[in-house]
N, C-alpha and C positions, 0 to 999 in steps of 0.2 A: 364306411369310408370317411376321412377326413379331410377332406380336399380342399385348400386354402387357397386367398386370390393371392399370386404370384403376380406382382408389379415389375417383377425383373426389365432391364432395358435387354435382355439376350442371354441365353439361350427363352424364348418367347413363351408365354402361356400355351396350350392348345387345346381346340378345344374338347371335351371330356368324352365327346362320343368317337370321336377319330383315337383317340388312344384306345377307349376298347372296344374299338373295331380292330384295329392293330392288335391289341392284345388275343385277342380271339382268332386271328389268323396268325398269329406268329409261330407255332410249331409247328405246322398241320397248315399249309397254304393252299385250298379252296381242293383238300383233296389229294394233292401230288405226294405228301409222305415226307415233305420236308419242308424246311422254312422257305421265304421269297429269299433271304440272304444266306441260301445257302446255293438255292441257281444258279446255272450260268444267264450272264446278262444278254446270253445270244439267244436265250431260249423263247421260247410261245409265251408262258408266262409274263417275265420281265420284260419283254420287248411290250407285250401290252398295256401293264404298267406306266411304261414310259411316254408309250404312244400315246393313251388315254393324257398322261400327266401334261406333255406337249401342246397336246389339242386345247385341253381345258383351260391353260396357261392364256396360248391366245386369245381365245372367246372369253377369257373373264378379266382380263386384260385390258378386249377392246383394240388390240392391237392389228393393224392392219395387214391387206396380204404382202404388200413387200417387207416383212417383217419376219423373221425368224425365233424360233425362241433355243437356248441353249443352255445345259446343265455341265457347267464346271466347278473344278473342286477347287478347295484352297481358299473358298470365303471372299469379298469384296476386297480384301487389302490384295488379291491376285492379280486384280482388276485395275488395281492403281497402274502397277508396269506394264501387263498387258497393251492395255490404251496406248500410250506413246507408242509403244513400240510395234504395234498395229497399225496405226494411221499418221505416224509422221513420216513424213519423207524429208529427203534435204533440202533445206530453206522455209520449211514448215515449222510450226512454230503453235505449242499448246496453250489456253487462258486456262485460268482455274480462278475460282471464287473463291478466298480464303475466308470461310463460315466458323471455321471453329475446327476442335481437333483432327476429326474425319476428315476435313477439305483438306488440314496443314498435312494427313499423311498421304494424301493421292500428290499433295503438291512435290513433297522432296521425294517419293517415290516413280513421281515421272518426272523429276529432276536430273535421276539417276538413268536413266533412258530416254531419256529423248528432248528437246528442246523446251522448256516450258517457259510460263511466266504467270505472273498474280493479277489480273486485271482487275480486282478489289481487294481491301485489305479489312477485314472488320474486328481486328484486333486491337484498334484505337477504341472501339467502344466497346471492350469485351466480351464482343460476339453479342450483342443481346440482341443483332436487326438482320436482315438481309438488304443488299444495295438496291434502288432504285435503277430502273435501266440506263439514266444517265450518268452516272456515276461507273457504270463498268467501262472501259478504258483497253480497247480491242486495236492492235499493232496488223499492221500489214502483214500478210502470209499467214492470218491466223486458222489454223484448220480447222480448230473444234472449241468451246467453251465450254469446261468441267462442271459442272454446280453440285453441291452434295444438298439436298432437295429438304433435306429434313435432318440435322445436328442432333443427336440420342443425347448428347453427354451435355449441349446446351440449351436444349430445347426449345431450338429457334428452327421455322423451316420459312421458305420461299411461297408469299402468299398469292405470288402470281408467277407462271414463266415467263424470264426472260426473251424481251424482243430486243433482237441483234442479228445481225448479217452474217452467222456464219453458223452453223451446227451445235445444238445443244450434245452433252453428256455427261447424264446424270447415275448418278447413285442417290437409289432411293432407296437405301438397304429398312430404315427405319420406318417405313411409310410406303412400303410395297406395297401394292394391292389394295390400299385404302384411300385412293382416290384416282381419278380419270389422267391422263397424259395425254399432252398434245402434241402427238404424232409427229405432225406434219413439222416442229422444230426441232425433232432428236436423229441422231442415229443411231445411239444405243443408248440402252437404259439398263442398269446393272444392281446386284446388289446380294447380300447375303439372306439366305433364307432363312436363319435364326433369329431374326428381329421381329417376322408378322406371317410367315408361311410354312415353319418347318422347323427339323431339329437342324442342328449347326452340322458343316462343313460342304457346302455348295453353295457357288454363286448362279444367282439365276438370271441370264444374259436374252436382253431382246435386241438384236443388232439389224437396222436397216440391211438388206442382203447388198444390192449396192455399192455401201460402203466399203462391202467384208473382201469384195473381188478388186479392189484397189489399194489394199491392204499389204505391207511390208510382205516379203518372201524368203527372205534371208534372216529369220528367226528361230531357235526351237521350232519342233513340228507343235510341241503341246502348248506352244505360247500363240497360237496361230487360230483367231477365230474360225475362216474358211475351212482350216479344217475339221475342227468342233462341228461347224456346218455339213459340213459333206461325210462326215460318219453319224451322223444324227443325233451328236453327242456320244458316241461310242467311240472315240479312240482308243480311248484306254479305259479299264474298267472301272464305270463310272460309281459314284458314290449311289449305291442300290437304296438304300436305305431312308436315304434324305429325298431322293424321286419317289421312293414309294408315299413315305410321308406325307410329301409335298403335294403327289394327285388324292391323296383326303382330304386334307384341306382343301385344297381348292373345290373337290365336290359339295365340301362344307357351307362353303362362300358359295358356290351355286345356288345351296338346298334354300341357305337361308339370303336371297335377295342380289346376290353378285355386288358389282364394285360400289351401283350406288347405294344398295343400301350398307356397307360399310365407310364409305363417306359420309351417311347422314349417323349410323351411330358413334364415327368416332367423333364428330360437330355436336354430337348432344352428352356423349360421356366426359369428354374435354370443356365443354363447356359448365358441364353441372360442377367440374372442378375449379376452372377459375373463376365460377362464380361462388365458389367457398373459400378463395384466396383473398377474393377482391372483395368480398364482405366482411372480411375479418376484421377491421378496421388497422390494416395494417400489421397482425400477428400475426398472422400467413403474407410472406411479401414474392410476387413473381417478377425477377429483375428484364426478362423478356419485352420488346418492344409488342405490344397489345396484337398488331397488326401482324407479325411474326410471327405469333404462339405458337409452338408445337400442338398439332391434335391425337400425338403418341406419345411423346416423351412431355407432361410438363413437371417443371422443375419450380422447388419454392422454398424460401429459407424461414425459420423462427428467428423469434425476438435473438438467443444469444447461441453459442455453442449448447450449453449444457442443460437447455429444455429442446436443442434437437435432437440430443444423446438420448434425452428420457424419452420423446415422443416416440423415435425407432424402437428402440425398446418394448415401448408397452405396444406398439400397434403390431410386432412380429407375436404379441402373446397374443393380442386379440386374431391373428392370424392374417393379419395384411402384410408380407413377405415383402422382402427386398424393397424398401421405399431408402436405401441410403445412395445418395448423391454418389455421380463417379470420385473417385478417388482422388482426381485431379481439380476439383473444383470445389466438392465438400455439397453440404446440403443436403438435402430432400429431392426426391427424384419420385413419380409414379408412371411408368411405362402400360399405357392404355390400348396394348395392339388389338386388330381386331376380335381375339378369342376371348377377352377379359371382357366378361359378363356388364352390363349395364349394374344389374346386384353389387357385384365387385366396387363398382364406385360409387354408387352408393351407401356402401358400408364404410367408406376411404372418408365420404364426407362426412357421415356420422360420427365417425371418432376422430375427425378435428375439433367439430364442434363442442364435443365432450372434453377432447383434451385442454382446449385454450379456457373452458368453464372452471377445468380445474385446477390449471398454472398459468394462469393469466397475469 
């Protein structure tokens, strides 16, 4: 086997024993004669799946009992219209923190449903920070403030939560599960599980219960958390595959140490990287406000274009995968979710140091 460290920002690294454990139940499931994606989702099997997958969600989470947890399809961008159109009512009125790509697309997508507005804008400094709590700028009748918790494509996240007067909700699609949330100022916490939990198409929704029973009623039935809620995630036939996925992982994260110890690896794999940006004397540059950094996505430019062009090049031969910048910004990008080995960046660092030895 040749199995290469994939830095991808999504569909996510995972890790090597959850794949062949999958791989070794996938035609022949614990026995029944046929695959788990070939059940029905109403069955013994699948329902435990899910069940198991639900539970482990909360307990490694940390999430409280007025908390739910929910498996919808459709990815995070689902989650942009949902919201509005879930918790505003008339005269209600949405904040969103304009972070960077991710934030600008929850903002015009619950622009188009429901009342919103920008209560920061960090586009004057090209996203490289997150606001200060006095700097955010909260209007009367505000129901909820949006924050996308962690930027993939700028690799800037929020190194504290916001203190303000009115209900956190976040998309933490990039930065699921690799660090603690506090509870007590969300009502829901949303996000895609191809970034740090699973393969792509489910978003994975933790909504105060609360909230969900005071929630719009004249919507889609399928745009309707409450109901998400009261068929257990079962309204319609839910994505089998990325649930099953999803409760490995997370046994994964159990086996090996739960949330905190993927907070302290991703603070020391993140780390051992900007401290090979920030030693280079400038040949490695990270345009990120220090205090911001990403500890999944960071992101870092070379001297010109055309020794960034060579370094991707030679580092996909050396087998370090996908380190090219999104599309929209350009650069270097290394996506450090929790599956990607300490080794992994380890070897990332190594062949900076060699490359800048040799085109310096």
């Amino acid at each position: 086997m040749n199995r290469k460290f994939n830095f991808s920002a999504g569909p996510c690294t995972l890790p090597l024993e959850v794949l062949e454990e999958a791989q070794a139940e996938f035609v022949d499931y614990h026995g029944a004669g046929m695959s788990l994606l070939e059940m029905s989702h109403r069955g013994a099997h699948f329902q435990a799946v899910a069940d198991e997958a639900a539970a482990l969600a909360l307990e490694i989470f940390q999430a409280p009992d007025e908390f739910c947890v929910l498996f919808i399809q459709g990815g995070a961008t689902l989650q942009f219209a949902m919201l509005p159109l879930n918790f505003l009512h008339t005269g209600q009125a949405g904040a969103y923190i304009n972070s960077g790509a991710w934030a600008a697309g929850a903002i015009a997508d619950g622009g188009a449903h429901g009342n919103v507005y920008t209560a920061w804008d960090g586009s004057a400094d090209n996203y490289t920070r997150m606001p200060a709590d006095a700097e955010i700028q909260l209007r009367d009748n505000t129901r909820y403030l949006h924050i996308t918790t962690n930027e993939t494509i700028g690799g800037i996240r929020f190194p504290d939560w916001p203190a303000v007067e009115v209900p956190l909700i976040g998309d933490v699609s990039s930065e699921y599960m690799a660090r603690p949330v506090a509870w007590e100022k969300f009502d829901l916490v949303y996000g895609g599980a191809q970034k740090n939990l699973g393969p792509a198409g489910m978003a994975v929704v933790f909504a105060r219960k609360s909230a969900l029973q005071t929630g719009n009623r004249d919507i889609a039935r399928y745009l309707r958390y409450d109901i998400h809620e009261a068929g257990g995630s079962m309204f319609n036939t839910p994505p089998v595959f990325a649930i099953y996925m999803f409760g490995k992982v997370l046994k994964w994260m159990k086996k090996h140490g739960g949330l905190a110890a993927m907070e302290s690896r991703a603070a020391s794999k993140s780390g051992a990287l900007y401290a090979a940006i920030d030693g280079s004397g400038d040949y490695y540059r990270c345009p990120v406000e220090r205090a911001c950094r990403s500890h999944m996505n960071v992101v870092f430019r070379l001297p010109d274009e055309a020794r960034e062009k060579k370094f991707l090049a030679e580092a996909e031969a050396a087998g370090l995968m996908n380190l090219k910048g999104h599309r929209s910004v350009g650069g270097c990008r290394a996506s450090i979710y929790n599956a990607m080995p300490a080794d992994g960046v380890a070897a990332l660092v190594d062949f900076m140091a060699d490359f800048q030895a040799a085109n310096g």
